[in-house]
MMTF fields as JSON, N, C-alpha, C and O atoms, coordinates in Angstrom:
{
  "mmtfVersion": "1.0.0",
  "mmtfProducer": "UNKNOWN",
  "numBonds": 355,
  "numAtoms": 356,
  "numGroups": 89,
  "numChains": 1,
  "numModels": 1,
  "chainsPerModel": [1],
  "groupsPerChain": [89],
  "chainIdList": ["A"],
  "bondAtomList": [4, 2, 8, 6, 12, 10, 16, 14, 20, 18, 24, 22, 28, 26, 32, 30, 36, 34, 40, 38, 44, 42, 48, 46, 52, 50, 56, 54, 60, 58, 64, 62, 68, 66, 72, 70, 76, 74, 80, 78, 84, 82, 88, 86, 92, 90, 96, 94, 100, 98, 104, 102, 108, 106, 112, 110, 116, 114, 120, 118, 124, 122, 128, 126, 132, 130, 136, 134, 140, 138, 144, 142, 148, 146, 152, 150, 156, 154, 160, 158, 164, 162, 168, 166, 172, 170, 176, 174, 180, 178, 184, 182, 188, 186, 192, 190, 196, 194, 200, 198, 204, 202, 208, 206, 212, 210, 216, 214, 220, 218, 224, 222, 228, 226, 232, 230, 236, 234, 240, 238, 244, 242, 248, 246, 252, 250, 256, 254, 260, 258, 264, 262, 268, 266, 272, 270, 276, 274, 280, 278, 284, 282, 288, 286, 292, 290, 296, 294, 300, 298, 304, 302, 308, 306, 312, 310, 316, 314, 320, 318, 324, 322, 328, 326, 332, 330, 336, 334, 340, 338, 344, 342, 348, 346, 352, 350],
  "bondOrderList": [1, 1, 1, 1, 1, 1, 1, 1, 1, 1, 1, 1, 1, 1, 1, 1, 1, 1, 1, 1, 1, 1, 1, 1, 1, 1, 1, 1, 1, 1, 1, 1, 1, 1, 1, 1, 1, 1, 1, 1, 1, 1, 1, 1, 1, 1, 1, 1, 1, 1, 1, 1, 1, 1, 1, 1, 1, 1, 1, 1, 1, 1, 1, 1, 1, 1, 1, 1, 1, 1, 1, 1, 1, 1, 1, 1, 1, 1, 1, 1, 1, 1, 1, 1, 1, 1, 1, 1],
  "groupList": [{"groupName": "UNK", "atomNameList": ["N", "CA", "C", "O"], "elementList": ["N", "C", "C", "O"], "formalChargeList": [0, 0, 0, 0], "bondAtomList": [1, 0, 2, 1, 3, 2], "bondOrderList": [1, 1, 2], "singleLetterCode": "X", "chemCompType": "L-PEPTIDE LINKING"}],
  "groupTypeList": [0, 0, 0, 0, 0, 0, 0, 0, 0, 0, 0, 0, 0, 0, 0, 0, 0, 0, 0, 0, 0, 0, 0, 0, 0, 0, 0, 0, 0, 0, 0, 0, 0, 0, 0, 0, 0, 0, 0, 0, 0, 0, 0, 0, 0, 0, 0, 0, 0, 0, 0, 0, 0, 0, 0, 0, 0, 0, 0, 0, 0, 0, 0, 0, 0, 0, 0, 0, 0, 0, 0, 0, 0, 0, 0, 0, 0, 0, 0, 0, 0, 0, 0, 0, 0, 0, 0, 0, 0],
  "groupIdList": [1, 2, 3, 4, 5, 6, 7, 8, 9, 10, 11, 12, 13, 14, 15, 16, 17, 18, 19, 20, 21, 22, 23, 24, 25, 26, 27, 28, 29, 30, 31, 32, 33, 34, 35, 36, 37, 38, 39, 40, 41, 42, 43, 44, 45, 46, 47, 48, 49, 50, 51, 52, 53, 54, 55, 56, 57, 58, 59, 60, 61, 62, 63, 64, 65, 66, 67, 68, 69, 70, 71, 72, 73, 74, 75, 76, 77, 78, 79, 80, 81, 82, 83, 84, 85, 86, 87, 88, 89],
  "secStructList": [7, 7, 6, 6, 6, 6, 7, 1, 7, 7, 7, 3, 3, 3, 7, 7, 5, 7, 7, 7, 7, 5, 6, 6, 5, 7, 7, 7, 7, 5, 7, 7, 3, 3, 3, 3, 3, 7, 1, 1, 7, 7, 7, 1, 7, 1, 7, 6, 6, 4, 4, 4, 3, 3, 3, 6, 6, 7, 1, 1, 7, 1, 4, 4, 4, 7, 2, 2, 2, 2, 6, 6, 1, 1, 2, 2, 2, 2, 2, 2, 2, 2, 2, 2, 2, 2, 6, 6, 7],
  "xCoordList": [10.455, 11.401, 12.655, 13.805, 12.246, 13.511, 14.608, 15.823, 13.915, 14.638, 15.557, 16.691, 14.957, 15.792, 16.488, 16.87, 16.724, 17.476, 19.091, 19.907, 19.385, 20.845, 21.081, 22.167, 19.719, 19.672, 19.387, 18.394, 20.457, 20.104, 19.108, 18.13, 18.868, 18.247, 17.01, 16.889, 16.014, 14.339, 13.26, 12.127, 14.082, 13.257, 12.032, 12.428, 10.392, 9.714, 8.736, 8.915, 7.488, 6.287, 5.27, 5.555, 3.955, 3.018, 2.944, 3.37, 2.314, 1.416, 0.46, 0.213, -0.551, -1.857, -2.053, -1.633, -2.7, -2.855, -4.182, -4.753, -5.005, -6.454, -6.405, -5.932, -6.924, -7.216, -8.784, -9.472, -9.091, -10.465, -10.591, -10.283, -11.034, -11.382, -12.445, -13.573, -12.353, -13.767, -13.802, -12.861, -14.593, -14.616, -13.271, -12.453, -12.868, -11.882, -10.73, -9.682, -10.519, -9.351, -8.743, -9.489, -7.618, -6.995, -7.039, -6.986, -7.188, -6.879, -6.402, -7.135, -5.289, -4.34, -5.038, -6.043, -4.732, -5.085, -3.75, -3.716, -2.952, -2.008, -1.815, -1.576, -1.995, -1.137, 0.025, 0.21, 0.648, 2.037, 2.252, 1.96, 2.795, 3.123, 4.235, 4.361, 5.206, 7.01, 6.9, 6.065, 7.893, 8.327, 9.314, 9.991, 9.042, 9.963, 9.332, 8.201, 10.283, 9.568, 10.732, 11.956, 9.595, 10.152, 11.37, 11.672, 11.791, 12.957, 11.457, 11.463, 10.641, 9.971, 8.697, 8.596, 7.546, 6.047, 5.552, 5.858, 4.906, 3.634, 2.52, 2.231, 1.411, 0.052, -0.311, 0.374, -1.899, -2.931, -3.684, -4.29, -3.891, -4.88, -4.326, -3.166, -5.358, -4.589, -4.835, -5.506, -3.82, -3.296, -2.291, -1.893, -1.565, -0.888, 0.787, 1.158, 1.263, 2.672, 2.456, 3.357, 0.75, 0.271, 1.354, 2.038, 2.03, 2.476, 3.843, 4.448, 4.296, 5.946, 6.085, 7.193, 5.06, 5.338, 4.902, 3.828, 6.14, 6.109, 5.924, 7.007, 4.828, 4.651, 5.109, 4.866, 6.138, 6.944, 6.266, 5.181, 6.936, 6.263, 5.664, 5.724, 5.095, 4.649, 5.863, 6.978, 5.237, 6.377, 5.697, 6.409, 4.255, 3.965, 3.485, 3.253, 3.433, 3.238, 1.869, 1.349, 0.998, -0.166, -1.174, -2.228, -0.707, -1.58, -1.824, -2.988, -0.835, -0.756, -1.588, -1.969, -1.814, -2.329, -3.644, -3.953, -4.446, -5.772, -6.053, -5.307, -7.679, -8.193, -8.436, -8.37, -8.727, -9.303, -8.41, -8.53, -7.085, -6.122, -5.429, -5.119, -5.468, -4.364, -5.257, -4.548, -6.822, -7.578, -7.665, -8.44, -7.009, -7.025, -5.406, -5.461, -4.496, -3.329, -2.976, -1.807, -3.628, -3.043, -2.725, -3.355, -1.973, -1.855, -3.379, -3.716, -4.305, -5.362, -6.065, -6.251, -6.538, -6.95, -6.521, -7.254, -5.338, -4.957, -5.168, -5.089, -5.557, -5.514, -6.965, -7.219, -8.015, -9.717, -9.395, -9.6, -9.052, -9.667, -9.284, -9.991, -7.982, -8.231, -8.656, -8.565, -8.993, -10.367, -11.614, -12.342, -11.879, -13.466, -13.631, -14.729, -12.266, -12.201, -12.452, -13.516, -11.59, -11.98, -13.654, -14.611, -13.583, -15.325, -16.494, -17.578, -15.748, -17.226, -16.899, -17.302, -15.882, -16.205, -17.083, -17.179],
  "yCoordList": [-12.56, -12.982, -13.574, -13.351, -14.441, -15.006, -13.525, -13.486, -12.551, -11.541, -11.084, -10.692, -11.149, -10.275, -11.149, -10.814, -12.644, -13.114, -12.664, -12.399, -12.608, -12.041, -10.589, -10.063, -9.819, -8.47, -8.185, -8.683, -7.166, -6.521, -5.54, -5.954, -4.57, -3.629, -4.086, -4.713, -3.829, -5.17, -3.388, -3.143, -2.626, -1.373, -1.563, -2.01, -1.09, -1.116, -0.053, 0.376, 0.338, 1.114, 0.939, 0.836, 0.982, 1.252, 1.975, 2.641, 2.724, 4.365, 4.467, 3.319, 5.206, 5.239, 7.006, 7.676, 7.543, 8.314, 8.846, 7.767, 9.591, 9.505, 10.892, 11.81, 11.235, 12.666, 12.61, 11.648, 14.028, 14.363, 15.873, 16.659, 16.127, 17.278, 18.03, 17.55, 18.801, 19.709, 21.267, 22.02, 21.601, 23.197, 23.012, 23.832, 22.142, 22.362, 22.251, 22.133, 22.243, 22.274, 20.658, 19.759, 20.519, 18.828, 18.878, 20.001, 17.495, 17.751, 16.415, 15.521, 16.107, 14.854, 14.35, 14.981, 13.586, 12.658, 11.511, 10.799, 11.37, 9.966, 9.672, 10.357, 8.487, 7.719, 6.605, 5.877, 6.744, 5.596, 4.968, 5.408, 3.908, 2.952, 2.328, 1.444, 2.648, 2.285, 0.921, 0.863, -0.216, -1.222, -1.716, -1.227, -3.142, -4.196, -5.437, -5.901, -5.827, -7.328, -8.479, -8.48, -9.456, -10.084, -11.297, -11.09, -12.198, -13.036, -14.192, -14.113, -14.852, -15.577, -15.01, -13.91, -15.954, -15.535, -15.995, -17.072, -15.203, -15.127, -14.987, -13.798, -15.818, -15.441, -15.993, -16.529, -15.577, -16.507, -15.306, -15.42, -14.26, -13.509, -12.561, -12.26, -11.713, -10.543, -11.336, -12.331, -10.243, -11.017, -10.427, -9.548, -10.331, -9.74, -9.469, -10.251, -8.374, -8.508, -8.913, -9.212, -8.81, -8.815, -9.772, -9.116, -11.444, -11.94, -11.731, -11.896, -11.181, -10.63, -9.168, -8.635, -8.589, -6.643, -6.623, -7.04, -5.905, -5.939, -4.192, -3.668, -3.455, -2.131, -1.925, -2.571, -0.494, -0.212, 0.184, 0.764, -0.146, -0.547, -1.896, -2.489, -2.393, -3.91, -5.343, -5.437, -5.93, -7.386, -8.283, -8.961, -8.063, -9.153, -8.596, -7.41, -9.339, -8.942, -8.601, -8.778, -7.944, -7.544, -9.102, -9.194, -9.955, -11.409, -11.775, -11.597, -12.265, -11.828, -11.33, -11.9, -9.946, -9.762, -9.427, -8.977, -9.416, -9.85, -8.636, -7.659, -8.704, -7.784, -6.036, -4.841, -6.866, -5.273, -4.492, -3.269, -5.273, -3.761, -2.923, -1.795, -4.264, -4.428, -2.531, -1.559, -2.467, -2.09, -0.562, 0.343, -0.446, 0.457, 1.313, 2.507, 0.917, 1.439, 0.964, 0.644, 0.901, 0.514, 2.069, 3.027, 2.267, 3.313, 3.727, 4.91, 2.672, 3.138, 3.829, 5.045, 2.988, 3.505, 4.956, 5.876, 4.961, 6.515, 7.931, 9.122, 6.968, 8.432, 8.233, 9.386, 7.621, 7.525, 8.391, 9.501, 8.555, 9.336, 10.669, 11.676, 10.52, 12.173, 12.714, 13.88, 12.031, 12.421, 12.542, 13.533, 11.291, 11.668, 12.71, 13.167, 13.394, 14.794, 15.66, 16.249, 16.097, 17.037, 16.749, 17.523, 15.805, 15.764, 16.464, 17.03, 16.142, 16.281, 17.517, 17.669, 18.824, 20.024, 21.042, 22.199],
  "zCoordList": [-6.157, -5.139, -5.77, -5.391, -6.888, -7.406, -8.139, -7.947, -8.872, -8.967, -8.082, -8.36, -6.814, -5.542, -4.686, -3.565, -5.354, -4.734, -4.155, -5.038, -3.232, -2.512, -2.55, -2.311, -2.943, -2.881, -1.459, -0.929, -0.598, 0.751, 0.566, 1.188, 0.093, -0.089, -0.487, -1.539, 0.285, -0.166, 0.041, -0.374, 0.707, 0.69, -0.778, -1.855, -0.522, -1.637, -0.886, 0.253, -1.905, -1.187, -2.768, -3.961, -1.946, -3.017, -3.086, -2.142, -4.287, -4.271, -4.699, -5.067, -5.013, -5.401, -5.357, -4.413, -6.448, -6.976, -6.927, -6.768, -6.939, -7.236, -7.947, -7.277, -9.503, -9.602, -10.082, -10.424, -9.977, -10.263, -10.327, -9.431, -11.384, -12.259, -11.583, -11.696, -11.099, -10.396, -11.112, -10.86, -11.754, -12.887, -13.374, -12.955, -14.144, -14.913, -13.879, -14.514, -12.639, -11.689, -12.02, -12.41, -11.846, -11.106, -10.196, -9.694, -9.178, -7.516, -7.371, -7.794, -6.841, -6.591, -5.182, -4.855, -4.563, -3.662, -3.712, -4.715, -2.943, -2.769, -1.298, -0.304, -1.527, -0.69, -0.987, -1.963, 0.097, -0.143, 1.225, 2.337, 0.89, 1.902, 1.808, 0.96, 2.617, 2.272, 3.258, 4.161, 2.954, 3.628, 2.582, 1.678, 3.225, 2.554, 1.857, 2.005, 1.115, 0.715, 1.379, 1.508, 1.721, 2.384, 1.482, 0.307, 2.074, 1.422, 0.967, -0.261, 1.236, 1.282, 1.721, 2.264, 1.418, 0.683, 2.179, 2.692, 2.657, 4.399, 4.474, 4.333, 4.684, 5.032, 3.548, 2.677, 3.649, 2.566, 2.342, 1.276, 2.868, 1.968, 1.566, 1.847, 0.573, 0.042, -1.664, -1.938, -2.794, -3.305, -4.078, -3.313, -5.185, -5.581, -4.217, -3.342, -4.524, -3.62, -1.941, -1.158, -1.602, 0.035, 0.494, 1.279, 0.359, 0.953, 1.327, 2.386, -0.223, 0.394, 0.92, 0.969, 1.274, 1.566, 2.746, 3.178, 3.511, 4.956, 5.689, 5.951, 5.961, 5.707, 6.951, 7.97, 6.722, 7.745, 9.141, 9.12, 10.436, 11.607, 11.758, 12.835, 10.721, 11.283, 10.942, 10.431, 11.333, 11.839, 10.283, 9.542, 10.094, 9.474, 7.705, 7.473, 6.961, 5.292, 5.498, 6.599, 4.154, 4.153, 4.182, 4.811, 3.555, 3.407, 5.175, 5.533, 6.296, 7.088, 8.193, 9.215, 7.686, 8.703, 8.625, 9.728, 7.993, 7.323, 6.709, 6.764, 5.818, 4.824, 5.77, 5.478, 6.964, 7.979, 8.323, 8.254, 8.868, 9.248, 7.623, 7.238, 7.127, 5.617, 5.111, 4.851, 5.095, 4.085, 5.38, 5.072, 6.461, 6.881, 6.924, 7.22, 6.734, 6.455, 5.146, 4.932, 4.469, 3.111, 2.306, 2.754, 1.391, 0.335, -0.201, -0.171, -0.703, -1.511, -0.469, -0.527, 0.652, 2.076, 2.428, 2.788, 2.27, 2.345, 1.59, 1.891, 0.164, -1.117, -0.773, -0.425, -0.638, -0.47, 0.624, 0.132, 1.698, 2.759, 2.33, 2.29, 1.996, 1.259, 0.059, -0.323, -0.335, -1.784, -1.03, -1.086, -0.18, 1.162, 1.654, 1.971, 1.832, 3.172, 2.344, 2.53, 1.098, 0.491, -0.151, -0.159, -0.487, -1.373, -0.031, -0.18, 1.203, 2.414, 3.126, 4.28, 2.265, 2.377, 1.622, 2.033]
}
């Protein structure tokens, strides 16, 4: 935060990657999650950027708004379901 002090532009996103080798193939899996970071630190759980990252559409940081929605729209949340989908064809 102290870095981005008087910076407008707070635009950020996670990403998460997943690969896995099946007969010699690669197969990618990502998810991403674009928002912002906030000017100042919100909420108690989480840990790492959760208090300042505000994921686009919601009002509140990942700390915020607790482990259950956080762990259902999150980036990692996103590359697991599509590594799940393909693994459960």
């Amino acid at each position: 935060l102290q870095d981005m002090e008087g910076m407008e532009n707070r635009k950020a996103r996670f990403r998460t990657v997943f690969a896995l080798i099946v007969n010699g193939k690669e197969h990618l899996f990502e998810g991403i999650v674009k928002g912002e970071i906030t000017k100042h630190r919100h909420g108690t759980s989480g840990f790492g950027y959760d208090p300042v990252f505000i994921p686009e559409g919601y009002t509140q940081t990942y700390a915020e708004m607790g482990s259950e929605l956080k762990n259902k729209i999150s980036h990692r949340a996103m590359a697991t379901d599509k590594l799940c989908n393909f693994l459960s064809k």
